[in-house]
Backbone as CSV, one residue per row, in Angstrom:
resi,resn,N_x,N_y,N_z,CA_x,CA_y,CA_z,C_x,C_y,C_z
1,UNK,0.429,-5.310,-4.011,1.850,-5.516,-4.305,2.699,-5.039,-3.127
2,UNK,3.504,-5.677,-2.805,4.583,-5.561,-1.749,5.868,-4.579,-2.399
3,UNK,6.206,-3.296,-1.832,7.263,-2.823,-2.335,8.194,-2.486,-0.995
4,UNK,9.696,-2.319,-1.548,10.830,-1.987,-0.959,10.756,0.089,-1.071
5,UNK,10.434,0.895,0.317,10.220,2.366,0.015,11.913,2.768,-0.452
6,UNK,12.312,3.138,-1.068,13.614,3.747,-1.266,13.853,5.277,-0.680
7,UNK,12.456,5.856,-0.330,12.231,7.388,0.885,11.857,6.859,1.670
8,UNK,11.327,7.938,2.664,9.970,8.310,3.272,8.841,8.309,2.145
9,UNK,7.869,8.598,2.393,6.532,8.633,2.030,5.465,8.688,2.525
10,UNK,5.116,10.368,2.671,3.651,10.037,3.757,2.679,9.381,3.897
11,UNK,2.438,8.881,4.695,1.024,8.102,5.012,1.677,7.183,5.042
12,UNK,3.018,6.501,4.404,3.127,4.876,4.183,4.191,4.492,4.596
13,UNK,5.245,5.129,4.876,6.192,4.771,5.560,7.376,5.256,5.527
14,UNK,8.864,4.651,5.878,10.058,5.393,6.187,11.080,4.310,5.096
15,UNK,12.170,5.015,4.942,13.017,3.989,4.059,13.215,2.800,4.710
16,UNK,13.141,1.723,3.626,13.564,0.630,3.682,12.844,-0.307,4.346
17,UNK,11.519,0.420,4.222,10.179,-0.641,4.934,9.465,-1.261,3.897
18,UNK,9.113,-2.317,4.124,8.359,-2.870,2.687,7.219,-3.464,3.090
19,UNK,6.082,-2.348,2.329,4.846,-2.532,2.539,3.862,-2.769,1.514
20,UNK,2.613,-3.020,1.532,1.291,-3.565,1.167,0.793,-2.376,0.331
21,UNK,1.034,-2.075,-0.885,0.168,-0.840,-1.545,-0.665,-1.619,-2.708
22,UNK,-1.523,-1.028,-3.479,-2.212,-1.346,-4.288,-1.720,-0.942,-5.836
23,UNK,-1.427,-2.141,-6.751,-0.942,-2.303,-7.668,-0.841,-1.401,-8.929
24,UNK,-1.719,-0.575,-8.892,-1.431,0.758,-9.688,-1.023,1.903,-9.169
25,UNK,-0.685,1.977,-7.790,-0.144,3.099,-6.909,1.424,2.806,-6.871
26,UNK,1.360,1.542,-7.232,2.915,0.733,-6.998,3.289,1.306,-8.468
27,UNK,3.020,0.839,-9.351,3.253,1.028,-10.835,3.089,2.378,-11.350
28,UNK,2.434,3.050,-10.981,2.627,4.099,-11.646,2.351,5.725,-10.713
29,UNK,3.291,5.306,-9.633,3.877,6.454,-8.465,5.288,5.777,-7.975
30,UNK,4.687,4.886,-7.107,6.007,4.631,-6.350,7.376,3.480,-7.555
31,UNK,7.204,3.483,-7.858,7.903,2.392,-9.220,8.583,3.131,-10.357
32,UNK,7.391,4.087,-11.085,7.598,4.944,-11.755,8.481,6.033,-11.552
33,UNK,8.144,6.436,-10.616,9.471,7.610,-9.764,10.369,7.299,-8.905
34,UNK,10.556,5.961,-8.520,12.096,5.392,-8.174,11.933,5.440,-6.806
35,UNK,10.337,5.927,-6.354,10.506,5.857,-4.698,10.742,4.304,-4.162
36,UNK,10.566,3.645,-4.780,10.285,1.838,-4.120,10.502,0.845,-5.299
37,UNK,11.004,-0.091,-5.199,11.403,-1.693,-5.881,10.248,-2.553,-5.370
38,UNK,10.252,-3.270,-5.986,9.503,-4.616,-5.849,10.343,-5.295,-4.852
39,UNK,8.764,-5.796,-3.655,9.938,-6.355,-3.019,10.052,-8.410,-2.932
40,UNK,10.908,-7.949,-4.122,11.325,-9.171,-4.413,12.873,-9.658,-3.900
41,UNK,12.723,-10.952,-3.690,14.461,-11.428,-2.770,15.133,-10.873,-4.038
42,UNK,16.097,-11.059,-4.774,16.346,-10.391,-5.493,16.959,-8.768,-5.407
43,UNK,15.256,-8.023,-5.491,15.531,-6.627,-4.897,15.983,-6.221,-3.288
44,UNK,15.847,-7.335,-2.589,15.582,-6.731,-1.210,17.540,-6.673,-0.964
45,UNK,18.169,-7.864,-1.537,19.532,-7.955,-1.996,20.102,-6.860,-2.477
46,UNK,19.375,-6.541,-3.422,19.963,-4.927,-3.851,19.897,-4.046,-2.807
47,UNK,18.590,-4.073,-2.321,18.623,-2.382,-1.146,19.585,-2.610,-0.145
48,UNK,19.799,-3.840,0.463,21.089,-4.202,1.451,21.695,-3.441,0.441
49,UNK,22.390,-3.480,-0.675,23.738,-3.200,-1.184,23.806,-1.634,-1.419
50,UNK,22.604,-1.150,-1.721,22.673,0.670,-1.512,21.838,0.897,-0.301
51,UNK,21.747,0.544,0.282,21.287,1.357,1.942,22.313,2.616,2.034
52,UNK,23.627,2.183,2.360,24.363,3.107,2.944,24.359,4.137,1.580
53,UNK,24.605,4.152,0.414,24.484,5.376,-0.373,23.407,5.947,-0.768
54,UNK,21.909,5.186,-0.209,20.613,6.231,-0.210,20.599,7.078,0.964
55,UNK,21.438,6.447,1.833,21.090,6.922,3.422,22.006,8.407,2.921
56,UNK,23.160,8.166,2.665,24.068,9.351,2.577,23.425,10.255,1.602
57,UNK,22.854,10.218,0.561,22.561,10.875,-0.682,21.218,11.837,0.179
58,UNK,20.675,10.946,1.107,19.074,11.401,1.851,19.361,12.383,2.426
59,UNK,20.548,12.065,3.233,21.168,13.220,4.582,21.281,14.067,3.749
60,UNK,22.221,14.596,2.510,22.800,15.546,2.005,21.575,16.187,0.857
61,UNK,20.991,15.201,0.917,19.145,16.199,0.165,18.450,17.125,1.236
62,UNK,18.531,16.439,2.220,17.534,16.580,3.854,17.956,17.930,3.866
63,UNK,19.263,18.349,3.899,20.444,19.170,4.150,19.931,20.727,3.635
64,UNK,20.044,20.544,2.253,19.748,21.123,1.154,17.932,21.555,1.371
65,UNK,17.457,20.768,1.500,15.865,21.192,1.770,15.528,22.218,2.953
66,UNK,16.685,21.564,3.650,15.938,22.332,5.251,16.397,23.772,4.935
67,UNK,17.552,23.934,4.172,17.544,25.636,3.694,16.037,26.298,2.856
68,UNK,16.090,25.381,2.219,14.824,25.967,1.380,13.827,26.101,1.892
69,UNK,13.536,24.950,3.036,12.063,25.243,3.791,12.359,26.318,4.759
70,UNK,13.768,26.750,5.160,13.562,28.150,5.922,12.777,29.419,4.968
71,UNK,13.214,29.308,3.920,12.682,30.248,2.558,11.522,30.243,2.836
72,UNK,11.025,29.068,2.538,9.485,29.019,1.908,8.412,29.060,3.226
73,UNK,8.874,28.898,4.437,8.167,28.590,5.880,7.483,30.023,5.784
74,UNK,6.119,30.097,5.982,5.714,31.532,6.722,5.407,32.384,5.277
75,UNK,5.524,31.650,4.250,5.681,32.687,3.212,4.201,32.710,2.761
76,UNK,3.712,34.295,2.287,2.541,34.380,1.327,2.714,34.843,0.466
77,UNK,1.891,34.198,-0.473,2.137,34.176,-2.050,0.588,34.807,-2.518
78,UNK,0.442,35.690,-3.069,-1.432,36.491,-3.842,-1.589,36.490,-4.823
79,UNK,-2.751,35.606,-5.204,-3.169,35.319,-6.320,-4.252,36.117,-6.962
80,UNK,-4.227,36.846,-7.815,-5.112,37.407,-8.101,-6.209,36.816,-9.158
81,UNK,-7.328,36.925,-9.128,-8.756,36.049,-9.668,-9.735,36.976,-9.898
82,UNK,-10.564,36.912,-10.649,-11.905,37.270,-11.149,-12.983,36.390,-10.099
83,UNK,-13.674,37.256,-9.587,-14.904,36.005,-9.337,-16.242,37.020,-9.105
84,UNK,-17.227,36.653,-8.433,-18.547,37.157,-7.901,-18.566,37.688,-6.824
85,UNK,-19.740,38.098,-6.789,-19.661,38.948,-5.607,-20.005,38.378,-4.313
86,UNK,-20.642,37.053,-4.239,-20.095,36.031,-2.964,-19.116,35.152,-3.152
87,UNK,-17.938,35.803,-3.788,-16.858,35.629,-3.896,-16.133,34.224,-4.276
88,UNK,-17.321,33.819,-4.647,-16.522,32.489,-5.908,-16.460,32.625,-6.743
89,UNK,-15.027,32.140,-7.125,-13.803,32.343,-8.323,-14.672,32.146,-9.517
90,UNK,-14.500,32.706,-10.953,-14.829,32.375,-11.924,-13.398,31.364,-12.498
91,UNK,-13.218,29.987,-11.803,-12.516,29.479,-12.254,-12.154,28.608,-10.956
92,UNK,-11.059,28.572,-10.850,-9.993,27.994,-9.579,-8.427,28.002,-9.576
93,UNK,-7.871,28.499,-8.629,-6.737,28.203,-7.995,-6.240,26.648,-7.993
94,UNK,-4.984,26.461,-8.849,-4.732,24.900,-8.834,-3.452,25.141,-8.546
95,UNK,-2.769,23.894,-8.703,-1.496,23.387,-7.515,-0.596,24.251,-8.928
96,UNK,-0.636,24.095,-10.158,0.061,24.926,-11.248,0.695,26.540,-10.622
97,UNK,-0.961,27.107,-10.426,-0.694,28.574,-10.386,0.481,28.604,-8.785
98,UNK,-0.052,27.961,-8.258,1.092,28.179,-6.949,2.552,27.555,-7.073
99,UNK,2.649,27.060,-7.774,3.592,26.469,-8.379,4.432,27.525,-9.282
100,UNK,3.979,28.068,-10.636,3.990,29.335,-11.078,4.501,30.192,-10.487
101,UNK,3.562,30.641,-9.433,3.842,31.897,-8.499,4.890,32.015,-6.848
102,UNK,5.567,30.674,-7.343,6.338,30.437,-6.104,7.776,30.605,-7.126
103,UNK,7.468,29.878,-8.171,8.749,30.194,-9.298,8.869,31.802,-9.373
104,UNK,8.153,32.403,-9.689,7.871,34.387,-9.714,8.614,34.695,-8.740
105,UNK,9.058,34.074,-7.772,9.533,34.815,-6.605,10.741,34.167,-6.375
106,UNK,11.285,32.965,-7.811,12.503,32.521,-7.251,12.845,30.810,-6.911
107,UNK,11.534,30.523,-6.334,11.584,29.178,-5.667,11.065,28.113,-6.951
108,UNK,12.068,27.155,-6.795,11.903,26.395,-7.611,10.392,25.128,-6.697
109,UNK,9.603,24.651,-7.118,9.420,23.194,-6.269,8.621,22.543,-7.360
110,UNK,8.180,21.205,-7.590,7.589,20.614,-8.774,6.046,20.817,-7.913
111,UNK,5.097,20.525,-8.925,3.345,20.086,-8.737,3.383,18.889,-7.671
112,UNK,4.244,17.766,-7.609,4.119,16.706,-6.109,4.044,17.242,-5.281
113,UNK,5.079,18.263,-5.244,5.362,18.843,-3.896,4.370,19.852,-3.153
114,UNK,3.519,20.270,-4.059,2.487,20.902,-3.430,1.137,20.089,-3.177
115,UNK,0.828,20.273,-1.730,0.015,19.156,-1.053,-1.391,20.077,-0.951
116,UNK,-2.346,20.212,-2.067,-3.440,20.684,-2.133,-4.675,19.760,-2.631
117,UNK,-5.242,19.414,-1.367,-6.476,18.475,-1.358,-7.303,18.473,-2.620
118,UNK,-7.853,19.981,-2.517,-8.460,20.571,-3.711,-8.535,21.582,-4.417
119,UNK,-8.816,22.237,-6.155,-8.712,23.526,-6.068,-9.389,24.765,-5.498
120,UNK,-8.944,25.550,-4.891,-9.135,26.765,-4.278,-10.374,27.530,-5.247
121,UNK,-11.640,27.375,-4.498,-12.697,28.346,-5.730,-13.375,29.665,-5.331
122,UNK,-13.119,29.680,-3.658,-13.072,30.970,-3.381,-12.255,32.364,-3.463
123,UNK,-12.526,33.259,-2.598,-11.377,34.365,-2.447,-11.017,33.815,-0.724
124,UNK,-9.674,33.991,0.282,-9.476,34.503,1.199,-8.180,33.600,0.710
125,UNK,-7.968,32.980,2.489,-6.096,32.708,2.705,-6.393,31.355,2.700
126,UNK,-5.636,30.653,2.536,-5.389,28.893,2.915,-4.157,28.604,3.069
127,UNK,-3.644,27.920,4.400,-2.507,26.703,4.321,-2.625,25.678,3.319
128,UNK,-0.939,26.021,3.155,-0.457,24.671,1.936,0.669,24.610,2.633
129,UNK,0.775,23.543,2.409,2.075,23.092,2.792,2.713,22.350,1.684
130,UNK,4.314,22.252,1.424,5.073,22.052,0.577,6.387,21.000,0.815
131,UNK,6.095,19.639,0.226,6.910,18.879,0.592,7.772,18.936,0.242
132,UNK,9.169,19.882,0.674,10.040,20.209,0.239,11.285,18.758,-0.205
133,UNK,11.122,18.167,0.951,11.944,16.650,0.689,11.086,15.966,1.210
134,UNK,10.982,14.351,1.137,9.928,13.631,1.824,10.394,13.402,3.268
135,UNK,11.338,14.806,4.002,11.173,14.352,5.432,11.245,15.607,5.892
136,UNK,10.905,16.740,5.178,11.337,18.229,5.457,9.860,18.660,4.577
137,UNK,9.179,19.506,5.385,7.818,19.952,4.633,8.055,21.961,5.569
138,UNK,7.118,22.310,4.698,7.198,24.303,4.660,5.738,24.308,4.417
139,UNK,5.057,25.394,5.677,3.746,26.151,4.841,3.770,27.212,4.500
140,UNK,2.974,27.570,3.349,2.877,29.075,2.931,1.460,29.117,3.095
141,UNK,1.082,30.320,3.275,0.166,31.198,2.834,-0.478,31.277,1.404
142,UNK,-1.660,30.922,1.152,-1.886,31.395,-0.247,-2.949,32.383,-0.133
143,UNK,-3.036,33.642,-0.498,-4.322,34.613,-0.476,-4.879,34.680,-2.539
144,UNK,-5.931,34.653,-1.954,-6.796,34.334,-3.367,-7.230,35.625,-2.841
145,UNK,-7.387,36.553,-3.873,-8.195,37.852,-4.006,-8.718,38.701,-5.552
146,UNK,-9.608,39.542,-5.738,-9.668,40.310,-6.360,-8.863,41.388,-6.776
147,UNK,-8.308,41.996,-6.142,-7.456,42.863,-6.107,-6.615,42.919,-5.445
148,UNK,-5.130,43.815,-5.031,-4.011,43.842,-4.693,-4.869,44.419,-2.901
149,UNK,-5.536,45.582,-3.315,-6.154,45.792,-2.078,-6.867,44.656,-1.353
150,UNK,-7.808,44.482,-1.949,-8.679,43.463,-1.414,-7.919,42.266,-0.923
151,UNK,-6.445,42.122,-1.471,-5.514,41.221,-0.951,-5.130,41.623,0.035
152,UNK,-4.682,42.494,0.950,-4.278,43.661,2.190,-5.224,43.248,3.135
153,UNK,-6.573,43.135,2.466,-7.808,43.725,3.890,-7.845,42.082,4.124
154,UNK,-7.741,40.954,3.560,-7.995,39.452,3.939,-6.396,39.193,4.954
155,UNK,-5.291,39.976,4.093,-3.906,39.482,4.736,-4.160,40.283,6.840
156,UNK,-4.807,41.334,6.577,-5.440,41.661,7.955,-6.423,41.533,8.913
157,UNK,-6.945,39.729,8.261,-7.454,39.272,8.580,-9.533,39.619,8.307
158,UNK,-9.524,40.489,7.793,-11.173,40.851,7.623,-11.844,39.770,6.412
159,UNK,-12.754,39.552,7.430,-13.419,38.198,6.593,-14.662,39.059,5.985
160,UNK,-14.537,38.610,4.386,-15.054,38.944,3.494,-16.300,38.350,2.695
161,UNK,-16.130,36.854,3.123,-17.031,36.466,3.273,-18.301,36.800,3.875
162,UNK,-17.948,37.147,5.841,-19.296,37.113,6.286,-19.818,38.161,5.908
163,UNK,-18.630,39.657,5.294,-19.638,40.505,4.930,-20.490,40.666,3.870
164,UNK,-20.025,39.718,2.766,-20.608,39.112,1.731,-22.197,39.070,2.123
165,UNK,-21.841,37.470,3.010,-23.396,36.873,3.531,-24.171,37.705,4.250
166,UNK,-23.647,39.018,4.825,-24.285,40.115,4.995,-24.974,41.402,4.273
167,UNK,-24.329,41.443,3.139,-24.739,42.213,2.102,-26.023,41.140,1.282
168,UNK,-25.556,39.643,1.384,-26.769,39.046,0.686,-27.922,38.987,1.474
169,UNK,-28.057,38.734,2.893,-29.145,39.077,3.758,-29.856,40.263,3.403
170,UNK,-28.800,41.442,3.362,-29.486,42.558,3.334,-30.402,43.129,1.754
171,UNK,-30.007,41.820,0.889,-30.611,42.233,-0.296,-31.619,41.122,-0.589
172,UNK,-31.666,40.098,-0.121,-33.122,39.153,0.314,-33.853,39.869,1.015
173,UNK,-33.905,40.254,2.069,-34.407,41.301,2.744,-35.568,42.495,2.023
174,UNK,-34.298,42.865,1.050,-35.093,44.027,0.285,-36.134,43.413,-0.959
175,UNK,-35.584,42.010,-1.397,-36.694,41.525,-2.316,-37.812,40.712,-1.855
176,UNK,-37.540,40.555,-0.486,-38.553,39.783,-0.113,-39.868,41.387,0.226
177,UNK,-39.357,42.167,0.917,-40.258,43.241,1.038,-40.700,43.707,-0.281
178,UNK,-39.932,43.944,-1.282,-40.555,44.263,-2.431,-41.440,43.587,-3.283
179,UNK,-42.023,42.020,-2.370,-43.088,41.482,-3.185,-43.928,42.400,-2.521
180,UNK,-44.210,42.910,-1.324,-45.251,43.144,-0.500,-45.540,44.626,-0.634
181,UNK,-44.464,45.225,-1.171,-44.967,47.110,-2.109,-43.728,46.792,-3.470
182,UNK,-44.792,46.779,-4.203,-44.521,47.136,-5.591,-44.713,48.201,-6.103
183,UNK,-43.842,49.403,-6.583,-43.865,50.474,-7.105,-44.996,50.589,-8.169
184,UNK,-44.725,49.831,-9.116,-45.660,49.487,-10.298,-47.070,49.153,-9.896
185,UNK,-47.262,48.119,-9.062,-48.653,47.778,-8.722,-49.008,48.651,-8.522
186,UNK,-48.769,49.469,-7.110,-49.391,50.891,-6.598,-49.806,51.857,-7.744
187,UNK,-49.024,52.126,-9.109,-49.011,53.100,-9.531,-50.464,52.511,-10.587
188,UNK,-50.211,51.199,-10.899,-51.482,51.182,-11.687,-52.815,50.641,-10.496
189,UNK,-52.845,50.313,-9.993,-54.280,49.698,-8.991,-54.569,51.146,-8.028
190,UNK,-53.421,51.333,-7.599,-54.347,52.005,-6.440,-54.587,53.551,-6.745
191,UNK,-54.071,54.325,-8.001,-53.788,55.785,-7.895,-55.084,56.001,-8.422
192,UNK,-56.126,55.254,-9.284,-57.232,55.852,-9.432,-58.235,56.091,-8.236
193,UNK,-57.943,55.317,-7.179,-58.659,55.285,-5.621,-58.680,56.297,-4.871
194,UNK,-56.788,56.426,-5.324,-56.265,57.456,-4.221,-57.006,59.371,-5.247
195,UNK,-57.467,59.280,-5.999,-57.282,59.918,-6.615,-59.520,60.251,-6.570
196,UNK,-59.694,59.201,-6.597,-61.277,59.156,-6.362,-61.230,59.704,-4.708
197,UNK,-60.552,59.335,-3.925,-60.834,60.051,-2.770,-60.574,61.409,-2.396
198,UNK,-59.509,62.090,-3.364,-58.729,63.194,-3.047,-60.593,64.396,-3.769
199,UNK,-61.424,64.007,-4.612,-62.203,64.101,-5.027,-63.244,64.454,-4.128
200,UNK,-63.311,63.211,-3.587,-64.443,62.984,-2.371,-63.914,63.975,-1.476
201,UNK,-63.043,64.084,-1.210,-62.596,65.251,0.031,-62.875,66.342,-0.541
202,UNK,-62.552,67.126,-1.285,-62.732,68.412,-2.210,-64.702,68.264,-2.123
């Protein structure tokens, strides 16, 4: 389906371009939320006739955003989570909770506006970025942690991970040696030996 964009829109274009999308992206995104018309003669008649009051309405949104993305630019937001001890979440971080936790501090922005590929199932930091208007975008910081501390030592950069994968080395390590002395085995196989020899010596 051919639509008329009434924004910007990443990946697809700038106002008043009319492009090639696929018929349920048309219908129920760009159609549905008023970003784009059909571009039918008809409609294309109409956008001539509001150009100049989307253009003005855009500037004075643009306006308004670029304050807010000074707000939100640079900002970190800590989420606190339950997880394991190689530090995946018993759960996940979704576009909600940051959403949530950006409101906690004041900032209004909807679930569109947060541009998160996927949910977050570890602990540390990730860029997000936040489409504040579709021509004005902000990144924050998100720290996923266990604790308020454990939020501190990632915000100072100590990766927790590798010491993770270091603590798990070091405990493969110890079970792999512990096939090769078993407390138990020794105590039943070998103590009558050790015990026949202590004999023989005497």
């Amino acid at each position: 389906m051919e639509v008329i964009l009434l924004e910007r829109v990443a990946k697809l274009g700038q106002m008043g371009e009319v492009v090639k999308v696929r018929d349920g992206f048309a219908r129920n995104f760009l159609l549905k939320r008023g970003k784009a018309l059909r571009a039918t003669a008809e409609n294309r008649a109409r956008y001539d006739g509001m150009k100049a009051e989307l253009e003005a309405n855009n500037l004075q949104a643009k306006g308004e955003a670029n304050k807010v993305a000074e707000k939100i630019e640079g900002k970190e937001i800590i989420i606190l989570r339950q997880a394991a001890e190689s530090g995946q979440l018993f759960g996940s971080v979704s576009v909600r909770d940051i959403v949530d936790s950006l409101a906690a501090d004041g900032i209004k922005v909807s679930r569109p506006q947060v541009w998160l590929d996927s949910p977050i199932k570890v602990i540390g930091q990730q860029k997000v970025t936040i489409a504040v208007h579709p021509e004005v975008e902000a990144s924050i910081t998100v720290i996923v942690a266990r604790s308020a501390d454990e939020a501190e030592r990632i915000k100072r950069g100590e990766d927790l991970s590798t010491r993770q994968e270091d603590q798990d080395a070091a405990a493969e390590a110890i079970a792999a040696a512990g096939e090769f002395f078993d407390p138990e085995a020794q105590h039943d196989d070998d103590r009558p030996a050790a015990a026949a020899d202590d004999k023989t010596e005497n």
